[in-house]
Every structure is written in C-alpha cells, then in structure tokens.
C-alpha positions in Angstrom: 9.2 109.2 11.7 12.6 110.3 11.0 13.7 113.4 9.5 16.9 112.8 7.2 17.1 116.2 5.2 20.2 116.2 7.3 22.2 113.8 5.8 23.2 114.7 2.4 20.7 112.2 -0.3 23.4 110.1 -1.5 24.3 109.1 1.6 21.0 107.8 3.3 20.6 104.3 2.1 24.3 103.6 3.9 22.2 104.7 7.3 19.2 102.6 7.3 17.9 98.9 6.8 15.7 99.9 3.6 17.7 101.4 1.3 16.1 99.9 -1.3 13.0 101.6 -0.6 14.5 105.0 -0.6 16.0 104.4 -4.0 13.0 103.6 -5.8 11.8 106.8 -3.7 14.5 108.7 -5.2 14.3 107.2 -8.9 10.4 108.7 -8.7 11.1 111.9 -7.6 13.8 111.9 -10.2 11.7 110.7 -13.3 8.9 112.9 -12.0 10.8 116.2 -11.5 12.8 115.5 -14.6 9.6 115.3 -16.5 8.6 119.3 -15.7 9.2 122.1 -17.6 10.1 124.7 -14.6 10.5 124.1 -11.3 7.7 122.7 -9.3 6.9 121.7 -5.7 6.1 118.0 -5.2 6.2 115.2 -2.9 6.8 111.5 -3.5 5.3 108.9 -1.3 7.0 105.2 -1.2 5.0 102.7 0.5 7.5 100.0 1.5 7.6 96.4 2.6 8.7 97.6 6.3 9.2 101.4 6.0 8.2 104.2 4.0 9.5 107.0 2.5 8.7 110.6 1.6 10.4 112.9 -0.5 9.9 116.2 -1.3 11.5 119.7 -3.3 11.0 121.4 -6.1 14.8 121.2 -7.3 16.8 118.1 -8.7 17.5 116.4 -5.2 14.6 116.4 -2.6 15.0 119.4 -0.5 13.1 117.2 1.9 13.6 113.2 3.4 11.8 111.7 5.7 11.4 107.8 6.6 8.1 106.5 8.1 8.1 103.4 10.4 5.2 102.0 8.6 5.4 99.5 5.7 2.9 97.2 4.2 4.3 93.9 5.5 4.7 95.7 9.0 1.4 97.2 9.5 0.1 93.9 8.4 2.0 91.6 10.6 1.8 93.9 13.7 -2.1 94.6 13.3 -4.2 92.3 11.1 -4.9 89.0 12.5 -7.9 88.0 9.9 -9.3 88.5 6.1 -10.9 91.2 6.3 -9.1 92.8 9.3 -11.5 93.3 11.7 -13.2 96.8 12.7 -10.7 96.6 15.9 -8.0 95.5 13.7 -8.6 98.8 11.3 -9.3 100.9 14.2 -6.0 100.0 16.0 -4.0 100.3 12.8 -5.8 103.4 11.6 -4.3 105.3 15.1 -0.9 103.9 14.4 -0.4 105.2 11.0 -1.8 108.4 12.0 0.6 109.0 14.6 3.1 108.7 12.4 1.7 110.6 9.6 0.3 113.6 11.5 4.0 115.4 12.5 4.5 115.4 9.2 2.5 118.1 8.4 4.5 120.4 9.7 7.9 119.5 7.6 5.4 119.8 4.1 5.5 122.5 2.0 1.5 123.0 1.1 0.6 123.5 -2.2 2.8 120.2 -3.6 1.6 117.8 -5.6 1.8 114.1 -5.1 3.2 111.5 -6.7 3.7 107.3 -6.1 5.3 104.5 -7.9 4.1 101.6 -6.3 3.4 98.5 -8.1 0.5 97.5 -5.9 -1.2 100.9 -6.5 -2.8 99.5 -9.6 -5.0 97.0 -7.7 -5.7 100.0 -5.2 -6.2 102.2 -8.8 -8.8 99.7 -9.9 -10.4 99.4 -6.7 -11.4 103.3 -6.2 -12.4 104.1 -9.6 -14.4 100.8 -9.5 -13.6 100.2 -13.8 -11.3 97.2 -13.1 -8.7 99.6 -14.7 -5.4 101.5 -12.9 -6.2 105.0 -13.1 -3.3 107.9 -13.6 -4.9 109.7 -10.8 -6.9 109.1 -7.8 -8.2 112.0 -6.0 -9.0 111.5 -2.0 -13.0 110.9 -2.7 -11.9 107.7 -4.7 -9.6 106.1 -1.5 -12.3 107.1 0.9 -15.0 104.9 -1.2 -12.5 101.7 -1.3 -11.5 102.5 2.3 -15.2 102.5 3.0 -15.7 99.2 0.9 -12.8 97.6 2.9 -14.5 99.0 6.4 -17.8 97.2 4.8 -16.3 93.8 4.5 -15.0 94.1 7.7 -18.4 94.9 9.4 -19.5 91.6 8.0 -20.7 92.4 4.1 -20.9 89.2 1.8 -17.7 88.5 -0.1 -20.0 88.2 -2.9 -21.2 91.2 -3.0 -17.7 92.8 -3.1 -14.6 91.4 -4.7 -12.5 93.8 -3.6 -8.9 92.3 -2.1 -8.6 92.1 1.7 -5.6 91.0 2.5 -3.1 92.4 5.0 -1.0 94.2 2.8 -3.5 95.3 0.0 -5.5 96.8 3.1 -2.1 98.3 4.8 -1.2 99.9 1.6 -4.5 101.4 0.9 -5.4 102.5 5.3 -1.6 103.6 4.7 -2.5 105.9 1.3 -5.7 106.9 2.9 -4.5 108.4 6.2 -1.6 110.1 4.4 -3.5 111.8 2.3 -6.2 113.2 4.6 -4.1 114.0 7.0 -1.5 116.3 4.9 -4.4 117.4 2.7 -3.2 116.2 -0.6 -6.6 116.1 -3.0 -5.2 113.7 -5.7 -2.3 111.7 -5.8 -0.7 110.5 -9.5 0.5 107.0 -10.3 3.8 107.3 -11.9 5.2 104.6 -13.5 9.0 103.5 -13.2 11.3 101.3 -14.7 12.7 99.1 -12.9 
C-alpha cells in the first residue's frame, strides 16, 4: 500500500506504472462527486489489471490517494493455479489481500460511502443478486453469498449445479471486493457507470 495524498492529484499518474488505473479512479470520483448536491464523504475503489486504487474526500479532488499492490491479473497470476482456485489457492490469496487492505483502515474516514466503476462488476452484480442482472448496489450480504458460491466450487461442488464464473480474474476481483469491504466496514457499495 502506498499512501500518495502527498503528491498533489494531477501529478500521480507521472509517478507510477498504472496511471491509467488512477485516471479512471479519478474520472469516478469526479462523475460521482459532481453528481451531489452538497458536499459528501465518499470513497472510490478501482480494481485494476495490476494495482488498485482508492480515492477518497468529500471535496472536488480526493482529499485522500492511495495505491494498492493488488490487481486482478496480479492476484491471479501470483495465486491461482486452477478453475476453480483451490481452497489453498483462496486461502493464500485471501491473507494477501488482507494484508494489504487492513492498514487502510486507519487512513478512511468512516461514515463514506462507496463507489466502483469497473466493467467486470456487472458479472460480479449478476452473480450476488443471483437475477442474471447488474444491480446499482450490492450490499456486503450479497458478495459474501457469491464469495461463498465461489468457496463451494472450490470444495468440489458440480459445475452444473453452479454457473457462476471461476476464473482467475472474475474470482480476484470479487476475493478483492470482498475483503475490502469487510475489512473497512463499508455495508454497500454502488456501481457507477462511466464513459469511457
């Protein structure tokens, strides 16, 4: 975890290898914050390829920046050898992320609300609310039951029974989504949609 708050917003992309990740972080934040009628706390998650991003304020730039060393691609590469990962496999990966999730809880200001703009949250949508449909929100109860369909398939459940996705990065993104917010005790988290 890095904390960038220190380096003014404008200038972080020019000091990292995922700039691109911290932009579309930054064009959320923007769209969401833009779209409220006073002033309002909230934080912005950005899962990313190789890194991810949080932002968070309740002004027109993010008061606070921080870059996470966990990405969907990453987590997958470094910790998933098979589809379904394995209970190890989850199990190893599940202490990764936290360690790098958990010191954040310190830096939060409590009582924000969360947003995301990932494309791949609608499969992730449509697997916790079980409709086949992307929802707008999806509070923790909802990515604890796919969590716990994923942890199924990995204990051995028929694919048959369950046609929820299982790949590397679908189960990064939602072990990544999962840990973040139970551990900084966000109860819901909105899907905002971006332009690209």
């Amino acid at each position: 975890m890095k904390d960038l708050t220190s380096i003014p917003t404008l200038e972080i992309p020019q000091h990292t290898a995922a700039g691109g990740g911290f932009l579309k972080a930054l064009r959320t934040y923007a769209t969401v914050q833009g779209a409220q009628k006073e002033a309002v706390s909230l934080t912005v998650l950005h899962i990313g390829r190789e890194q991810s991003w949080i932002l968070q304020g309740a002004d027109q730039q993010p008061s606070l920046v921080i870059s996470l060393e966990l990405g969907l691609q990453r987590l997958a590469r470094e910790h998933f050898r098979q589809d379904p990962p394995s209970p190890a496999e989850l199990e190893t990966a599940i202490m990764v992320v936290e360690d790098e999730v958990m010191p954040v809880a310190k830096k939060l200001v409590a009582g924000s609300s969360l947003f995301i703009s990932d494309t791949g949250m609608a499969d992730i949508a449509s697997a916790a609310t079980g409709s086949g449909e992307a929802a707008g929100t999806l509070d923790l109860e909802a990515v604890e039951r796919a969590f716990n369909r994923l942890v199924d398939l990995s204990l051995g459940r028929p694919r048959s029974q369950d046609k929820l996705p299982t790949d590397g990065p679908f189960a990064a993104r939602l072990l990544i989504l999962r840990e973040f917010m139970h551990h900084l005790r966000f109860d819901q988290i909105t899907i905002q949609s971006i332009a690209n």
